[in-house]
C-alpha positions in Angstrom: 52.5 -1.0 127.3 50.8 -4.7 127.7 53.0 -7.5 126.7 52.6 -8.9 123.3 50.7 -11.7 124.2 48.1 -9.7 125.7 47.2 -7.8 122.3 44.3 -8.5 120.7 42.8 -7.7 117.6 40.3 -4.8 119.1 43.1 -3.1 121.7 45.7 -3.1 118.5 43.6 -1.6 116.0 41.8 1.1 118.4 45.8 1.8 119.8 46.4 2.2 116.4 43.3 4.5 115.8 44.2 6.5 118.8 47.7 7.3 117.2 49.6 4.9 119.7 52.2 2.2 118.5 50.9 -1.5 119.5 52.3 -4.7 119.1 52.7 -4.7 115.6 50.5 -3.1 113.2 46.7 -4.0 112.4 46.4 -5.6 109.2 43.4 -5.4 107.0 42.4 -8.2 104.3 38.6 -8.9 103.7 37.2 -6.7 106.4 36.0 -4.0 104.3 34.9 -3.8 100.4 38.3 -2.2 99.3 40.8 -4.6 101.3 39.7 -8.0 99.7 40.3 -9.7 96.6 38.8 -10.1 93.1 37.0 -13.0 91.6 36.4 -13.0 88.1 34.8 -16.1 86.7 35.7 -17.8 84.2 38.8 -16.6 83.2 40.0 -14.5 86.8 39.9 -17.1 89.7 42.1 -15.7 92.1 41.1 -15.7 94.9 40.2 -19.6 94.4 44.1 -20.2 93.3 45.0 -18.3 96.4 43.6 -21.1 98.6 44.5 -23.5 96.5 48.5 -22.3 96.8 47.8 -22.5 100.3 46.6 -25.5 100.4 43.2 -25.2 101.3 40.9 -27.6 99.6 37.2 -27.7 102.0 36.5 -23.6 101.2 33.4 -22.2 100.7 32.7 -20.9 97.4 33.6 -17.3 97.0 31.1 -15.1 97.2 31.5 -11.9 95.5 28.5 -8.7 95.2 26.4 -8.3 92.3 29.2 -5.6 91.2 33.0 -5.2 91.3 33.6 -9.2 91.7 35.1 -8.6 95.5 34.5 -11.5 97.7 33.4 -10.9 100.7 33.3 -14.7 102.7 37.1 -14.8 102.9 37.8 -17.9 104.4 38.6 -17.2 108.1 41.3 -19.4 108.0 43.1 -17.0 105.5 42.3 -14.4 107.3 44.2 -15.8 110.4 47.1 -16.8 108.1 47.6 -13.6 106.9 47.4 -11.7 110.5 43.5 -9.7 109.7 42.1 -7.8 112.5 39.1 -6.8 111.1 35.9 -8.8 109.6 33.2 -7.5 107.2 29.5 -6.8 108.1 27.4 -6.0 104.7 23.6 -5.4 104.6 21.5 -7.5 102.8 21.3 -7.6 99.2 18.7 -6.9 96.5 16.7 -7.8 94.3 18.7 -8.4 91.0 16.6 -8.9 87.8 18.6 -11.0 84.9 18.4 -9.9 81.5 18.2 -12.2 78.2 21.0 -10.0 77.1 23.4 -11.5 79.9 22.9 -7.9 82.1 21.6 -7.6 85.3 19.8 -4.4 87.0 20.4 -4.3 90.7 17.1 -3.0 92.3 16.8 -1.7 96.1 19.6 0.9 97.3 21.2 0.6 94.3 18.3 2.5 92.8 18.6 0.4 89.4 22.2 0.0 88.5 22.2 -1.7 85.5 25.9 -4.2 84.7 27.3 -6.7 82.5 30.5 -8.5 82.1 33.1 -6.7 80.6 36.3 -8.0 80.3 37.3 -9.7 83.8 34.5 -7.5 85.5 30.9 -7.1 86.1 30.7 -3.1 86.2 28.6 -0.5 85.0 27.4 -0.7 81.5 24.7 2.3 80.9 23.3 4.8 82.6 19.2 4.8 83.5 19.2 7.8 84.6 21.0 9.6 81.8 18.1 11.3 80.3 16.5 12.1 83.5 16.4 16.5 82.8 12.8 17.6 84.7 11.3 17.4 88.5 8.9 15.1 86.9 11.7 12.6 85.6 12.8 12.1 89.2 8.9 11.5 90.7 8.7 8.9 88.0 11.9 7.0 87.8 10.5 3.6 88.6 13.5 2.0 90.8 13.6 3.9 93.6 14.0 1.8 96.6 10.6 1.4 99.2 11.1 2.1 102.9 10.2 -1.8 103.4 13.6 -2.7 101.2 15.7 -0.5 102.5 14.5 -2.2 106.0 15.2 -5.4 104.7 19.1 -4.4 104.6 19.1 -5.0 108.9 17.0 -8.3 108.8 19.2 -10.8 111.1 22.1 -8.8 111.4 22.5 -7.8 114.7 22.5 -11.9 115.2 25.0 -12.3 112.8 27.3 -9.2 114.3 26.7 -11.0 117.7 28.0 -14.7 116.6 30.9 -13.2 114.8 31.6 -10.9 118.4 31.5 -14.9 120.0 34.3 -16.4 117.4 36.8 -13.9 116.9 38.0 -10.7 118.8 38.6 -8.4 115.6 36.8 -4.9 114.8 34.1 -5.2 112.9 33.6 -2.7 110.2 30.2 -2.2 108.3 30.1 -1.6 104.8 26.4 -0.2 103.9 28.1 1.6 100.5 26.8 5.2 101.6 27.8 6.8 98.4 24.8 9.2 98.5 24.8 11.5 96.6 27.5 11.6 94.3 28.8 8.3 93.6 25.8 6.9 92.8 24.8 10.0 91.1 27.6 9.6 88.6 27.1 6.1 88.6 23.3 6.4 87.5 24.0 9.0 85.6 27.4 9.0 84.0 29.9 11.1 85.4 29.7 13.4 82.4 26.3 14.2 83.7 26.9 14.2 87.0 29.8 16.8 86.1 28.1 18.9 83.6 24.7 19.4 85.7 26.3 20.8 88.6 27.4 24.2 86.2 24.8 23.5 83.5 21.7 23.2 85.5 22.4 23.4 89.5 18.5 23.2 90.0 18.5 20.0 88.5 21.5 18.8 89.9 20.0 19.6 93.5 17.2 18.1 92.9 18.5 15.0 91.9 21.1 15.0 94.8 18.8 15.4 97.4 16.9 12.4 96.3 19.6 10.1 96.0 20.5 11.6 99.7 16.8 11.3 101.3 17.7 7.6 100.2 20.9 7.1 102.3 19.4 9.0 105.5 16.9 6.1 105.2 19.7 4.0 104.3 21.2 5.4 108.5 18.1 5.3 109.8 16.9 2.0 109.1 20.1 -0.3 108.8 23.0 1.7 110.7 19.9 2.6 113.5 19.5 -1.3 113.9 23.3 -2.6 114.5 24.8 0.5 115.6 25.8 -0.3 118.9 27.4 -3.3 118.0 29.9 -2.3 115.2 33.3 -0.3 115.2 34.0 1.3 111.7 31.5 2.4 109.0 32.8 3.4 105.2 31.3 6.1 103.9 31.9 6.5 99.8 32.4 8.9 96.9 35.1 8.5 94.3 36.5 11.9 94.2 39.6 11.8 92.5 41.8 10.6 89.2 45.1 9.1 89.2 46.3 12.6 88.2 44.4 15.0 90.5 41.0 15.9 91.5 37.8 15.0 89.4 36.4 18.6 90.4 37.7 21.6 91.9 37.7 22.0 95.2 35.4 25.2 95.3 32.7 22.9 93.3 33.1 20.5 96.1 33.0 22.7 98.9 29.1 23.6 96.9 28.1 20.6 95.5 29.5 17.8 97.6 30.6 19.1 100.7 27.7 20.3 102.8 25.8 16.3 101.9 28.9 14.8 103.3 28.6 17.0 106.6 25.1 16.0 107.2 25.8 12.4 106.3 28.4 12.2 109.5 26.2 14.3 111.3 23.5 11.6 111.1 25.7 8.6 111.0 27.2 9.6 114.8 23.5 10.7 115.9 22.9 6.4 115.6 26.8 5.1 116.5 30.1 5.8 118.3 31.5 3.6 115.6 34.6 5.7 113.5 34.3 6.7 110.0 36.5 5.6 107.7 36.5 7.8 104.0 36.6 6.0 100.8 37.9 7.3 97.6 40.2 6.2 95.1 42.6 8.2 93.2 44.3 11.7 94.4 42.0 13.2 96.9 44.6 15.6 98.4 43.3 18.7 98.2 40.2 17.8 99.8 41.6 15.8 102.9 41.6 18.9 105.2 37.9 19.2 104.3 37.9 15.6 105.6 39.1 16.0 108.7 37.1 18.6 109.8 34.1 16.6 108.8 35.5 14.4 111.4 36.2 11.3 109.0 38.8 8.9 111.4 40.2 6.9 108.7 41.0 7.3 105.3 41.3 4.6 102.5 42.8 3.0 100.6 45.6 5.8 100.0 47.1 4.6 96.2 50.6 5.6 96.6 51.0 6.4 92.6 48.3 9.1 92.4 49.6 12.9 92.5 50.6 13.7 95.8 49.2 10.6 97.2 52.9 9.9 98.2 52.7 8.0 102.0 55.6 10.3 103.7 53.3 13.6 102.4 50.5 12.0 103.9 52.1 11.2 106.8 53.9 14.1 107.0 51.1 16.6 106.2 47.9 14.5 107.5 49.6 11.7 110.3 48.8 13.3 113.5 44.8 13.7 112.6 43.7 10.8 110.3 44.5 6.9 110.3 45.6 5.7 106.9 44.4 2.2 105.6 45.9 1.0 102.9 49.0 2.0 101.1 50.5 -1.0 99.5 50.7 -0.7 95.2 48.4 -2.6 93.2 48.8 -1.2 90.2 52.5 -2.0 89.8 54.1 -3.4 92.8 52.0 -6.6 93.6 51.0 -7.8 90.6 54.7 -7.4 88.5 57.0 -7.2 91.6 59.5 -9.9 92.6 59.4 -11.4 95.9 62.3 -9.0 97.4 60.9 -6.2 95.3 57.5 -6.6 97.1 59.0 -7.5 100.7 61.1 -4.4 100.4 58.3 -2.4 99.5 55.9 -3.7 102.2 58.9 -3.1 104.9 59.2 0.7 103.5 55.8 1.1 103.0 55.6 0.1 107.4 58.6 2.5 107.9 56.9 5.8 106.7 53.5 5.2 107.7 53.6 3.4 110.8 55.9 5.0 113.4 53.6 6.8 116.2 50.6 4.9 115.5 48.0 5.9 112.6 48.4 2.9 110.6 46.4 -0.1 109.4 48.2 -2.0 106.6 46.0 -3.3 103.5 46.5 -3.1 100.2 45.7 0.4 97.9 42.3 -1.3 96.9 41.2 -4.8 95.6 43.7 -7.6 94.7 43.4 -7.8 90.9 43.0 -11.7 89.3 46.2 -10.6 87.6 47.8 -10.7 90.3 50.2 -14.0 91.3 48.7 -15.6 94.1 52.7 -16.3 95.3 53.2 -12.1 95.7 49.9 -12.1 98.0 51.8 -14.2 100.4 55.0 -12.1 100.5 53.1 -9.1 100.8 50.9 -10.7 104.1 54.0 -12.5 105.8 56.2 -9.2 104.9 53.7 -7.3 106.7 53.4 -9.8 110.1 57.4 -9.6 109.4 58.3 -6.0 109.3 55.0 -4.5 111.3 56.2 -5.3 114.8 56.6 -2.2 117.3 59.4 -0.7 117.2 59.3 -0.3 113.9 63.1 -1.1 112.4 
């Protein structure tokens, strides 16, 4: 094994990813969607306080996506702090049209997601695509994207990839949000809708599906084809579970999910080597299996508090074919934990997931604004503490 000092960020993570022990552990904060933190102006500046608690007064405003308020220009000198060995690639973004009403409608791959502020959040507000019942409703929905904007997405990227290659040594992950068909089906739709047409009227459903799809082929084609070469992870997306189980059965997703997810990886490794990581929130343990033999590499952001997301099952049952990224509680831990009660779950968190390789630490999704900038701290410098190889 090289000598600590010879470890950088690339041979820990792909160690890692290879199911050997490194130095210490990769950590993950800002180098994909799900690892990062939440800004939520006015009222829900965290990540702001966070460099502000660190001192940090010359940082770039952050920059968050039209939807979901992550931020995704961490400052790099956080990233350092906190020990991050990956960094973020997005595509370009689209065309947003502002409403009087104070609601937005994302155009482009987003296929006309329409959002507003609710609470802390800019999410989802109603559904465009709700009535859509006929053939002919889908040839006429007005928003979706042209070949030339889903071309745009590449436009000075590889340049970008390239001068990020020339400052730092991390893995670069690219986050394109290939959530086609399903999560942006339900997401256009409802998830009512997107539930009830797969029994009600599969035709329909199909129909509909294979649009959306035709959309994120393009979406490979045009924008993965371009920067391929040159990146190390890509996420792939659909939200298939609940805190308490499964959203559908697994016989429904083995017909109405499965076989676009199989042809999504197919064409994703016909234009990169890069791995696959698998987002989805919530349970998603009966369909992991099914996930592995798609050949998905990494899966995130494993929430520990959703049924029989428990880390030693999924180490136990899952550890010697997928890499898990993620793990640490947000929904309890970090945001009402003490200091010690977060340190000592960060260091058991390390102890059942990391031995043997397979690991990347990050949090179980976003950092909430809720959450006290002081337990993001412990959680990072628990992590650098407790992550070194042999684990202890």
């Amino acid at each position: 094994m090289a000598e600590k000092n010879q470890w950088t960020s690339r041979k820990r993570v792909f160690a890692a990813l290879n199911h050997q022990e490194p130095d210490r552990i990769p950590i993950n904060f800002g180098g994909c969607a799900q690892t990062t933190i939440l800004e939520c102006p006015p009222d829900g500046m965290n990540c702001t306080k966070l460099y502000q608690y660190l001192g940090i007064t010359n940082y770039e405003k952050p920059i968050t996506g039209a939807l979901a308020n992550q931020v995704y220009n961490l400052d790099e000198r956080v990233m350092k702090r906190f020990g991050s060995d990956f960094r973020l690639i997005l595509p370009n973004g689209s065309e947003i049209l502002d409403h009087p009403d104070g609601s937005k409608t994302i155009l482009g791959i987003s296929c006309g997601l329409r959002i507003k502020k609710m609470g802390y959040y800019d999410d989802v507000f109603e559904f465009p695509l709700q009535k859509c019942t006929t053939l002919e409703d889908i040839r006429n929905y007005p928003f979706w994207p042209s070949d030339d904007e889903i071309k745009s997405l590449a436009v000075g990227k590889r340049e970008e990839i390239k001068q990020i290659r020339a400052q730092t040594d991390c893995v670069i992950i690219e986050d394109a949000y290939l959530a086609y068909p399903a999560l942006l089906y339900a997401m256009l739709s409802g998830y009512d809708k997107w539930l009830l047409d797969m029994k009600l009227d599969p035709q329909f459903y199909f129909a509909l599906s294979d649009r959306l799809f035709e959309i994120g082929l393009k979406v490979i084609e045009y924008f993965i084809g371009e920067i391929g070469d040159l990146i190390d992870i890509i996420g792939t997306y659909d939200d298939l579970g609940t805190q308490e189980g499964a959203i559908l059965s697994h016989a429904d997703y083995e017909k109405f999910l499965k076989p676009y997810e199989k042809r999504m990886i197919e064409a994703i490794r016909k234009k990169t080597n890069a791995k696959i990581y698998r987002h989805s929130c919530g349970s998603v343990y009966d369909f992991i299996p099914d996930f592995i033999e798609l050949g998905v590499d990494i899966l995130n952001p494993v929430q520990p508090l959703a049924k029989k997301m428990e880390p030693w099952r999924l180490k136990k049952e899952f550890g010697k074919d997928l890499t898990f990224m993620g793990g640490l509680d947000i929904q309890e831990l970090l945001p009402r934990g003490s200091i010690e009660e977060i340190r000592r779950g960060v260091k058991d968190l390390i102890k059942t997931y990391a031995p043997g390789g397979g690991y990347i630490f990050a949090t179980s999704h976003n950092i909430e604004p809720d959450t006290p900038v002081e337990n993001i701290v412990a959680m990072f410098e628990a992590a650098l503490e407790y992550g070194n190889y042999p684990i202890q």
